[in-house]
C-alpha positions in Angstrom: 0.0 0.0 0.0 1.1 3.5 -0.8 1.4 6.0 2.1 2.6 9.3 2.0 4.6 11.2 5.1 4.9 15.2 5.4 8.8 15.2 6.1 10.8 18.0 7.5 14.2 20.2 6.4 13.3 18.8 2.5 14.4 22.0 0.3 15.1 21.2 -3.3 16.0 18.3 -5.5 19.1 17.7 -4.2 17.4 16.7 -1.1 15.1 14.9 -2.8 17.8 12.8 -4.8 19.3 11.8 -1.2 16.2 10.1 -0.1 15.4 8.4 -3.4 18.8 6.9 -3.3 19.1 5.8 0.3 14.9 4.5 0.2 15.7 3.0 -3.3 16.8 -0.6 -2.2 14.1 -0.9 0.1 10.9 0.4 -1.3 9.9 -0.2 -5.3 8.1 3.2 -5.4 9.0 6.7 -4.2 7.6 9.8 -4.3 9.0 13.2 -3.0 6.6 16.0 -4.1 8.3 19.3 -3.6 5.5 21.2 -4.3 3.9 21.2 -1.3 4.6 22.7 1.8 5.8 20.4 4.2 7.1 18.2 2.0 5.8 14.7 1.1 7.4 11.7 0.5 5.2 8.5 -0.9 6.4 5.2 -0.4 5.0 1.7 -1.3 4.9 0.0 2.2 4.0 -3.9 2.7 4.2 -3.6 6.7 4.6 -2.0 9.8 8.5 -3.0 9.7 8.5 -1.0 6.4 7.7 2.2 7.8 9.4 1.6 10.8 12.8 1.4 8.1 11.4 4.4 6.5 11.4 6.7 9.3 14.8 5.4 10.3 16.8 5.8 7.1 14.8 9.6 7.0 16.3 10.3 10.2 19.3 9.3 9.4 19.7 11.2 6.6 18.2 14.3 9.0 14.8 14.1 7.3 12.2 13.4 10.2 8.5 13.2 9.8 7.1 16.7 10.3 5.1 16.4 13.2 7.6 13.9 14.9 8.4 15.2 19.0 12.2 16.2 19.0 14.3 18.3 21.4 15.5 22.0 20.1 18.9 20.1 19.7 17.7 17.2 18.1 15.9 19.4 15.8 19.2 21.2 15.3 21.5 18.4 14.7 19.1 16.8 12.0 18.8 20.0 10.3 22.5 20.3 10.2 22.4 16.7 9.2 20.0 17.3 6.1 22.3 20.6 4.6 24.8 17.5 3.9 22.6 14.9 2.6 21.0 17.9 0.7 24.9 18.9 -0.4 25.6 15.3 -1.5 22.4 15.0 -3.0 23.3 18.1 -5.5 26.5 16.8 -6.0 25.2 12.9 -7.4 22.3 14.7 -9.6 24.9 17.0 -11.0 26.6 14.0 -12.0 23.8 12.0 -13.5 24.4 9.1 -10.8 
């Protein structure tokens, strides 16, 4: 089943291109609409594990759900976190990859 997630500290393509890549070898479909404001990602899910590995490889890329409860300084270092997946991001589209 598809669901979709409003995900925070998404800001262009290059952020989008991160989370394609890093969701690409567990989910067959992804969506990161980047029209809309917060962001939504779509994702084919099969399970509860599934989003469970969602949220975490999000979070580790310093993408968490939107209306997820963090600290000011978990808030902080994930947005820090997301300018370099964001960075990297730009950098692999730039190169086709």
């Amino acid at each position: 089943m598809k669901k979709s997630f409003a995900v925070a500290n998404i800001r262009c393509e290059g952020c989008a291109n991160s989370i394609k890549k890093a969701l690409s070898p567990h989910f067959s479909f992804i969506d990161v609409n980047l029209t809309k404001e917060p962001r939504i990602v779509t994702v084919e899910l099969q399970n509860e594990a599934d989003e469970e590995k969602f949220k975490e490889i999000l979070i580790g890329l310093g993408y968490p759900l939107y209306d997820q409860k963090l600290s000011s300084m978990d808030k902080l270092g994930l947005k820090t976190k997301s300018f370099v997946s964001c960075a990297v991001g730009k950098f692999t589209l730039d190169k086709g990859e």
